[in-house]
C-alpha positions in Angstrom: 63.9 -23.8 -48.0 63.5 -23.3 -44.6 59.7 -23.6 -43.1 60.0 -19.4 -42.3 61.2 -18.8 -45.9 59.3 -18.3 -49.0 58.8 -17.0 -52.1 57.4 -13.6 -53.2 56.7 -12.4 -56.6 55.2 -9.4 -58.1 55.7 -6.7 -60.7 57.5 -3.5 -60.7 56.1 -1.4 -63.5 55.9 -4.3 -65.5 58.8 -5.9 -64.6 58.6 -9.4 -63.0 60.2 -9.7 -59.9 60.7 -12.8 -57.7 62.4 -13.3 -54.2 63.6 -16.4 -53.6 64.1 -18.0 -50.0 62.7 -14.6 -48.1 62.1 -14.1 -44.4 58.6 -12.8 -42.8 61.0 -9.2 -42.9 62.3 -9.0 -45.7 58.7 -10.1 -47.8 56.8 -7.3 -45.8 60.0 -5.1 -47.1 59.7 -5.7 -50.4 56.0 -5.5 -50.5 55.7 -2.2 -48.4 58.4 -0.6 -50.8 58.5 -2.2 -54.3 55.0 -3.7 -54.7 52.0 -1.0 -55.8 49.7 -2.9 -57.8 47.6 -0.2 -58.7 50.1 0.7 -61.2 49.0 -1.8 -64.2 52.1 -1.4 -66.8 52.3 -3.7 -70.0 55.0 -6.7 -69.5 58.5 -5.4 -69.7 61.2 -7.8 -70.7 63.6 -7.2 -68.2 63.6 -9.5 -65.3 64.5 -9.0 -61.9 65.6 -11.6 -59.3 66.5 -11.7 -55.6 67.8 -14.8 -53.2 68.5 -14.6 -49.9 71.5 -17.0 -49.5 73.2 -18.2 -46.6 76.8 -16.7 -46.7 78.8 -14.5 -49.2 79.5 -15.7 -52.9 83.1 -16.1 -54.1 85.2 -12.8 -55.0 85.1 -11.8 -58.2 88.4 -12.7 -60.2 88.1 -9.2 -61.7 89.9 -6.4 -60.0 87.1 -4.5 -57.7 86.7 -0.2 -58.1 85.1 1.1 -55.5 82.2 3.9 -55.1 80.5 5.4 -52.4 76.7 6.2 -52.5 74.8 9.0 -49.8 71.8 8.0 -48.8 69.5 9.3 -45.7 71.7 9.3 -42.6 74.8 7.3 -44.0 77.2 6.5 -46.5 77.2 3.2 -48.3 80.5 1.7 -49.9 80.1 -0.3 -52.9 82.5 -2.5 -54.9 82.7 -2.9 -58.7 83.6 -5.4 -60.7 82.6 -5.2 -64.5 78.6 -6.2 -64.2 78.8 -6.8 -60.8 78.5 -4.5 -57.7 78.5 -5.6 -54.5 79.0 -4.1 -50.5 78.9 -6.3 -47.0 79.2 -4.9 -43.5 80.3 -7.1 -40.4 78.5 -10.9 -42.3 75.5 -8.7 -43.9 75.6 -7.7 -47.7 74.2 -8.2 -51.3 75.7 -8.8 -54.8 74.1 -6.9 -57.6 74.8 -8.9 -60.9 73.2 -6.5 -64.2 73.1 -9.0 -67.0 71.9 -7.0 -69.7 68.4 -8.3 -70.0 67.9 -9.1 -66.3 69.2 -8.3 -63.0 70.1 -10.8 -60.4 70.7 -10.0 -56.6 72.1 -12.3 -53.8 71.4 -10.8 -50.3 73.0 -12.7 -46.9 73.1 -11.9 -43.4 69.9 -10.3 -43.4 68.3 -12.0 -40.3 71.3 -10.3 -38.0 74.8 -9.9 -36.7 75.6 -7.4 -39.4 74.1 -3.7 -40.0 71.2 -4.4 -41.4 69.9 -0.5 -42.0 72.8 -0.3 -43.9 71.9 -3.4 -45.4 68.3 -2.7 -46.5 69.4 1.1 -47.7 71.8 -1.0 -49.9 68.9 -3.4 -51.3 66.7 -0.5 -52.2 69.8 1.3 -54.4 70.7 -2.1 -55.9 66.7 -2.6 -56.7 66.9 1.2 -57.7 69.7 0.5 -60.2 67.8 -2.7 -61.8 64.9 -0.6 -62.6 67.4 2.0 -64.0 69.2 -0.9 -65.9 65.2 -1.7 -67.5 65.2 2.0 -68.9 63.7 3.9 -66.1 64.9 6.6 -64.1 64.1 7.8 -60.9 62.5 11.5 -60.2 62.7 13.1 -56.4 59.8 15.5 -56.8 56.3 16.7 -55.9 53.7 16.0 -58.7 50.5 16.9 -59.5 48.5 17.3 -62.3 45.4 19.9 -63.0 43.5 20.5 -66.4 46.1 18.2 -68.8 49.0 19.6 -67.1 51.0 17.8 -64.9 53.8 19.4 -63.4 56.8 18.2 -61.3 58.3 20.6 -58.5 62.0 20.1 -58.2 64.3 21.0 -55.1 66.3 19.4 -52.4 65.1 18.0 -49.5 63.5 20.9 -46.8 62.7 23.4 -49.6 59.0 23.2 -49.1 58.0 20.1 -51.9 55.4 18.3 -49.6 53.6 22.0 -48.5 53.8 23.3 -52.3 52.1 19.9 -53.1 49.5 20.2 -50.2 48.6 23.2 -51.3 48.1 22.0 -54.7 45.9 19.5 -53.3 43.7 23.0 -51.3 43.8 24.8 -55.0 41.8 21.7 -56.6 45.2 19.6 -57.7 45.6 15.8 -58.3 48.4 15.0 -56.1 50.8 12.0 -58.1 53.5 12.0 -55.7 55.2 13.9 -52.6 58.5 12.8 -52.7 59.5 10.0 -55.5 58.4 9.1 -58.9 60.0 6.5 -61.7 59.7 8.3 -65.0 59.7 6.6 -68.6 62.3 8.7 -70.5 60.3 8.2 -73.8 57.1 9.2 -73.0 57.8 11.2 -69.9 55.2 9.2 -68.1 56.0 9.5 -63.9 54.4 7.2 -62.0 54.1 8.2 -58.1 56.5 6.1 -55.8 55.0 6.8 -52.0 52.3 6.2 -49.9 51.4 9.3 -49.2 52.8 13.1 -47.8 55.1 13.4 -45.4 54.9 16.6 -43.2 56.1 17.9 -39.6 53.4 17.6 -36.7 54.2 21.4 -37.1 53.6 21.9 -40.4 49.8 19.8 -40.7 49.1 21.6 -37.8 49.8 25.4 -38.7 49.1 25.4 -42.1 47.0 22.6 -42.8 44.8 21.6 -39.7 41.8 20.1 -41.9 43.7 17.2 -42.9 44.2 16.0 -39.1 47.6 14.5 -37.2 48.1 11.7 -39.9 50.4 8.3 -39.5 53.1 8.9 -37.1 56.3 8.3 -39.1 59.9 6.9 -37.6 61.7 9.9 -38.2 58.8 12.1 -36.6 56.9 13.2 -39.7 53.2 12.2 -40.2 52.0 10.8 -43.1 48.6 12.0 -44.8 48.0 8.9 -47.1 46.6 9.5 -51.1 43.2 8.0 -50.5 42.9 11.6 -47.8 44.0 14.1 -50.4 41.2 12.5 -53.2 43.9 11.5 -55.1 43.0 8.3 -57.8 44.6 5.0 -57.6 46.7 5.3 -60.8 48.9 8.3 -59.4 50.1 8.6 -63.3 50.6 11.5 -65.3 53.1 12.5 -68.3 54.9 15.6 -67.8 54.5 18.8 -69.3 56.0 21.6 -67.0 58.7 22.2 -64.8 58.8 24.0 -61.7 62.2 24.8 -59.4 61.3 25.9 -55.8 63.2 29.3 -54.2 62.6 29.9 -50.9 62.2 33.9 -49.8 60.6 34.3 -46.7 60.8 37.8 -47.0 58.6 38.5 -49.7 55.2 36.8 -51.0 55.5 33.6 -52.8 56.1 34.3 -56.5 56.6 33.0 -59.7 60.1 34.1 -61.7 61.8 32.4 -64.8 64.3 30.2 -64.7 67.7 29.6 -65.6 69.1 27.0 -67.6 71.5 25.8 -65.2 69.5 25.9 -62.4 66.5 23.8 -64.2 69.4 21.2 -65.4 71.5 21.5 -62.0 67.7 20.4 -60.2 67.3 17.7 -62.6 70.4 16.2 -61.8 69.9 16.4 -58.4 66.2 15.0 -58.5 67.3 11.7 -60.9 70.3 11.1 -58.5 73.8 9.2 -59.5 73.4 5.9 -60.9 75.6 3.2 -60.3 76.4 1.9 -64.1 77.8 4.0 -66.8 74.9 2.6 -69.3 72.3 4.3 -66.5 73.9 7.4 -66.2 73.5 7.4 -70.4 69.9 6.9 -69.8 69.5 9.4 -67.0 71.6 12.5 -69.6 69.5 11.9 -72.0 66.1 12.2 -69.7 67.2 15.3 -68.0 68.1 16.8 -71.8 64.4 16.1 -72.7 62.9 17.5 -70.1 65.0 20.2 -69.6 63.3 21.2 -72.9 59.8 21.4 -70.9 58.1 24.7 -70.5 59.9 25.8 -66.7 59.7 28.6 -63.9 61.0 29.1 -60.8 58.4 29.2 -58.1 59.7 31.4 -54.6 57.8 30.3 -51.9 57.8 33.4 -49.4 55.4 34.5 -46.3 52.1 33.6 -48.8 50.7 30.7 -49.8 51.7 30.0 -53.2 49.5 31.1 -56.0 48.5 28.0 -57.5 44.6 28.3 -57.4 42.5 28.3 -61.0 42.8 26.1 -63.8 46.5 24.8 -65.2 46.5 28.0 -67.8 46.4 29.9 -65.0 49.5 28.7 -63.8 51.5 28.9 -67.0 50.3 32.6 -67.9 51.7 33.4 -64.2 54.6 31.1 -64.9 55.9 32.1 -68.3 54.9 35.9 -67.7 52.1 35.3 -69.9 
């Protein structure tokens, strides 16, 4: 091992993860992004490795598929073969090896001379999909939770998640998370995946001036950490309600039912494509079960949204009660 190498280990939701042979980068990586201790989850049996190695490993004998995953700003291209999944750019890449009960991953070229965005967008799905492989699933929403109720707000990116949430926060809310939670399919326990809310200099400004300028951001957004909002260092819940956010500027902010489709069409989009098939089994049969969660469709017009009082409050206005 080289003298600037070394080892890192840690758990992710109770998976034990190690990182063999790691660089000063890619250890403040993994740690910034993958390590939240305050989450304290029993032992899980699934085991997770990573080792940075000097060059590629030998090709597969197995005929390669490919697939292409979006993620912000680009498009990665993967390879498949069987278990293994791999994709490399100009003498950077990773191999992503699931082996039923673990997952191994071999990264190289990550100190340079290949893209290395491209490279660490790539680590973070093929860590994504070893977490999916343990049984999880991943949840792109705002949570909060109020009175036993906690309640996930589904929509794509720019709908108004991270101002719904904030003003959650305003109308006496627990805020769980802004952007990204891992949910456990069998008890529908989310567990918040960020560091805090992310909002345009506009946005704090304009709607939400007590909270200050927050943590400039490298795509221009500030970040209002947790610890700001009052929120509690387990950032935990388990689901019980379902919100999809409309946006009609013309008109107050509302709440209306929902449809079937577009509750399962916003699931879908908030667990995201997998990479195996035996994830995407996992991820159908999560977004069956909660699609079976009590669920409205909030509009959020030229009003704040009316989510002051306790959580009955909120369902009576939500299910028309």
């Amino acid at each position: 091992m080289q003298p600037d190498r070394a080892s890192v280990s840690f758990a992710i939701l109770g998976r034990p993860f190690t990182a063999r042979n790691a660089s000063t980068h890619l250890a403040d990586w993994l740690r910034t992004f993958w390590d939240y201790p305050e989450h304290v989850v029993p032992r899980h049996p699934h085991v997770i490795e990573l080792e940075a190695v000097a060059s590629a490993p030998a090709a597969s004998r197995d005929a390669w598929a490919s697939k292409h995953v979006v993620v912000p700003g680009r498009t990665l291209a993967f390879r498949n073969a069987g278990r293994i999944w791999e994709m490399d750019d100009a003498g950077a890449g990773l191999r992503l090896e699931l082996r039923g009960g673990a997952s191994g991953i071999e990264l190289w070229g990550c100190d340079g001379g290949g893209d290395l965005a491209a490279l660490y967008h790539g680590l973070y799905v093929a860590l994504s999909e070893a977490l999916r492989a343990s049984g999880l699933v991943p949840l792109h929403a705002a949570v909060a939770a109020l009175g036993g109720e906690t309640v996930a707000w589904l929509g794509a990116s720019g709908i108004g998640k991270s101002t719904t949430l904030l003003n959650a926060v305003g109308a006496g809310w627990r805020a769980i998370a802004e952007d990204l939670c891992w949910l456990e399919p069998g008890t529908l326990r989310v567990y918040g995946w960020d560091r805090g809310v992310r909002c345009w200099p506009k946005t704090l400004h304009q709607l939400f001036p007590q909270l200050g300028e927050g943590q400039p951001m490298p795509d221009g957004k500030r970040l209002i950490p947790y610890d700001r909002l009052g929120a509690d260092d387990s950032r935990t819940g388990i689901l019980t309600r379902l919100a999809v956010l409309g946006r009609d500027t013309d008109g107050p902010s509302r709440w209306e039912p929902a449809t079937a489709r577009e509750v399962v069409k916003s699931l879908w989009e908030a667990t995201g494509v997998p990479l195996a098939e035996g994830s995407r089994e996992v991820a159908a049969a999560a977004v069956t079960r909660l699609s079976r969660l009590p669920v409205a469709r909030l509009v959020l017009g030229n009003s704040a949204p009316p989510l002051a009082g306790a959580a009955g409050v909120w369902r009576d206005q939500a299910l028309g009660g």
